[in-house]
C-alpha positions as CSV (number, residue, x, y, z in Angstrom):
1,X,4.4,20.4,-16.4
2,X,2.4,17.0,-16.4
3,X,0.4,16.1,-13.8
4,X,-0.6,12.6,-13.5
5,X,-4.3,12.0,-12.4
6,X,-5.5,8.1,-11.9
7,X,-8.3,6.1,-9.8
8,X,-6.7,5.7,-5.9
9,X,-5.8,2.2,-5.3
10,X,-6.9,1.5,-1.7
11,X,-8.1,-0.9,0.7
12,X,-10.1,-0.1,3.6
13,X,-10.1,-2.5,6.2
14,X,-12.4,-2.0,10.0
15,X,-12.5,-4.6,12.7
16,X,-14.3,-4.0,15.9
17,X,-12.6,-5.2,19.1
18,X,-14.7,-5.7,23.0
19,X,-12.3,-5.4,25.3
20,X,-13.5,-5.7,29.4
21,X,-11.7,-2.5,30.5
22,X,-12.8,1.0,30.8
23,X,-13.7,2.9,27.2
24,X,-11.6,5.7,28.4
25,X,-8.6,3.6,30.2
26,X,-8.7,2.3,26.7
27,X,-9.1,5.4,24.6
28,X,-5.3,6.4,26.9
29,X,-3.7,4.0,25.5
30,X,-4.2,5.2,21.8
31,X,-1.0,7.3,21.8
32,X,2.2,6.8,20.4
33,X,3.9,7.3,24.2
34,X,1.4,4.8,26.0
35,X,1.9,2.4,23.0
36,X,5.3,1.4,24.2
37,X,3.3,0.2,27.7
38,X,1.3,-2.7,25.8
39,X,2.3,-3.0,21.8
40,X,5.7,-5.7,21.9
41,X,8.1,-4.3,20.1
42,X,6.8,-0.8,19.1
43,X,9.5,2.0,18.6
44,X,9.3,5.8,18.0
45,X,11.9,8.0,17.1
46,X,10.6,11.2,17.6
47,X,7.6,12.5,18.8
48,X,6.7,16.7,18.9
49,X,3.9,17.3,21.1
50,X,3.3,20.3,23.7
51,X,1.6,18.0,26.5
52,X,4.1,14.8,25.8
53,X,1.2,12.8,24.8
54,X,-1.1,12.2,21.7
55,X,-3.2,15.5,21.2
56,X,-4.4,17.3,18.2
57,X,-1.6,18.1,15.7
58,X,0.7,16.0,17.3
59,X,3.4,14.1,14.5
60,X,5.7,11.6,15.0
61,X,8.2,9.2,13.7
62,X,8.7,5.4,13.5
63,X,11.3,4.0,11.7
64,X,11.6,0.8,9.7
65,X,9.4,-2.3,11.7
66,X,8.2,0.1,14.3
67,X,6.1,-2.8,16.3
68,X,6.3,-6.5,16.6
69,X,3.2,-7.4,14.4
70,X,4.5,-5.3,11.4
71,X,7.7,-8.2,11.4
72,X,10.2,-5.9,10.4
73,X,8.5,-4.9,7.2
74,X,6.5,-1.9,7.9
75,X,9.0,1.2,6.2
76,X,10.3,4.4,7.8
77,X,7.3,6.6,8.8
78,X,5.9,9.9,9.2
79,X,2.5,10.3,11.5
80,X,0.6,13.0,12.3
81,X,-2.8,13.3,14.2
82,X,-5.2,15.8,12.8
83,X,-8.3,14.4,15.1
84,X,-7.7,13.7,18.6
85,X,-11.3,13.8,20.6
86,X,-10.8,12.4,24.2
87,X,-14.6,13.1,25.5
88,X,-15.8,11.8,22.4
89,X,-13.0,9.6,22.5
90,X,-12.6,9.3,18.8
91,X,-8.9,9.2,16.8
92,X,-7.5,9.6,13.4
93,X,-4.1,9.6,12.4
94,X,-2.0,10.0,8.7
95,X,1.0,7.5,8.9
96,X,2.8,8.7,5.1
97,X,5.2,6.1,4.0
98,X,7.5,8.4,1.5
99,X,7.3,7.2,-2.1
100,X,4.3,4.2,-1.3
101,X,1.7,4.5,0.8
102,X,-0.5,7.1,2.9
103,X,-2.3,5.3,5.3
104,X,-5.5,6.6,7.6
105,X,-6.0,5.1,10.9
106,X,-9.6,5.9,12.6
107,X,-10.0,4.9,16.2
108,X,-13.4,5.2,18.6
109,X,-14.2,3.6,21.7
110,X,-16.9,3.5,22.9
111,X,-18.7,2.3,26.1
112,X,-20.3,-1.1,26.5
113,X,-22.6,-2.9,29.2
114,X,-19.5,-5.5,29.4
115,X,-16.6,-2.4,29.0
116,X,-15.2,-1.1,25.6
117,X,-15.9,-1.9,22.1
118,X,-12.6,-0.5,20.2
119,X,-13.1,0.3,16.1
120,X,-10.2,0.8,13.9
121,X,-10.6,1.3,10.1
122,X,-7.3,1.5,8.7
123,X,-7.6,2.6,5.0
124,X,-4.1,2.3,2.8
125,X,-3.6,3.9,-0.4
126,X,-0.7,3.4,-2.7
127,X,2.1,5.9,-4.2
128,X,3.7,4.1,-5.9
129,X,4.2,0.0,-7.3
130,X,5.8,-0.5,-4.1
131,X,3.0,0.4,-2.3
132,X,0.8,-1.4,-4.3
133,X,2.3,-4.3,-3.0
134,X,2.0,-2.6,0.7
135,X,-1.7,-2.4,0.0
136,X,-1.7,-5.8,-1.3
137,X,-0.3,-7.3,1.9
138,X,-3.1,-6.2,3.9
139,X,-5.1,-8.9,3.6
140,X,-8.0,-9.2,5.7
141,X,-6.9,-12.8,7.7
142,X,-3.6,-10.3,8.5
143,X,-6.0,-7.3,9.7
144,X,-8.0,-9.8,11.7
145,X,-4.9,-11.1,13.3
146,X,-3.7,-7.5,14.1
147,X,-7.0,-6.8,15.9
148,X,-6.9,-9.9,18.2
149,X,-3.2,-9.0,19.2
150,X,-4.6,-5.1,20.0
151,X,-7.2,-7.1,22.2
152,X,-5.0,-9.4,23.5
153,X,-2.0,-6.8,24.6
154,X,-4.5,-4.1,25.6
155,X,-6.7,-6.7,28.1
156,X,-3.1,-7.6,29.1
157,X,-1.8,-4.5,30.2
158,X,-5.4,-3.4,32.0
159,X,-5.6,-6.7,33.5
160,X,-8.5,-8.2,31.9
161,X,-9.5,-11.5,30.7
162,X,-9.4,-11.6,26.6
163,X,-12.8,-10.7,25.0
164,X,-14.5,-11.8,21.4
165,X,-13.4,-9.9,18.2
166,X,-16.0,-9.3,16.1
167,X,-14.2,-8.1,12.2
């Protein structure tokens, strides 16, 4: 049996987001249910959860282009959430693309004099030369762009006037 051992190739991107909403109105909306009420285009397939919501240990599915920013070229994918803290409201989730990429999403929001500051690190790691190039396209004018469209459809589903992004 050969086992192959070799240096991760990765790329860690974090943006922080202020969004004029309440931190936990925003921290809600983290979930792969309420995600469908502000993120155009996003899709599940299946989702196993006891309360029907994100929670600890919750895993779910998207399938190929799951949400409008991913423009159709985000792979089938399996998620699951092994940190789900609502009163600290903190968030991580393990999105494995089979045979490219294990990603690792790390939400916390936290409370600000003017609402919510939102920060997501998404780190990507490749499988594969595939997802080499999966790593490769997250470049950080694309991540930036993500973040302002999280601000953007969040603040538009609670109501609120767009804030700054600070990346």
């Amino acid at each position: 049996m050969t086992i192959r051992i070799e240096p991760p190739y990765r790329r860690k991107q974090t943006a922080t987001i202020h969004v004029a909403a309440a931190p936990d109105a925003v921290f809600a909306l983290m979930c792969p249910v309420r995600e469908y009420e502000w993120e155009p285009g996003w899709t599940t397939n299946l989702i196993l959860s006891n309360s029907g919501l994100v929670e600890e240990d919750c895993i779910f599915t998207t399938p190929g282009g799951a949400s409008a920013g991913s423009n159709g070229a985000s792979p089938e994918a399996i998620w699951g959430t092994p940190l789900h803290d609502p009163e600290n409201r903190r968030l991580v989730m393990i999105k494995v693309t089979p045979g490219e990429c294990v990603t690792r999403l790390d939400i916390a929001v936290d409370q600000t004099p003017q609402g919510a500051a939102v920060t997501a690190s998404y780190e990507h790691t490749a499988l594969s030369r595939a997802g080499r190039a999966l790593v490769d396209g997250h470049t950080k004018a694309r991540y930036a762009a993500m973040m302002a469209g999280w601000r953007a459809a969040i603040e538009k589903r609670l109501g609120e006037e767009p804030a700054a992004v600070a990346a």
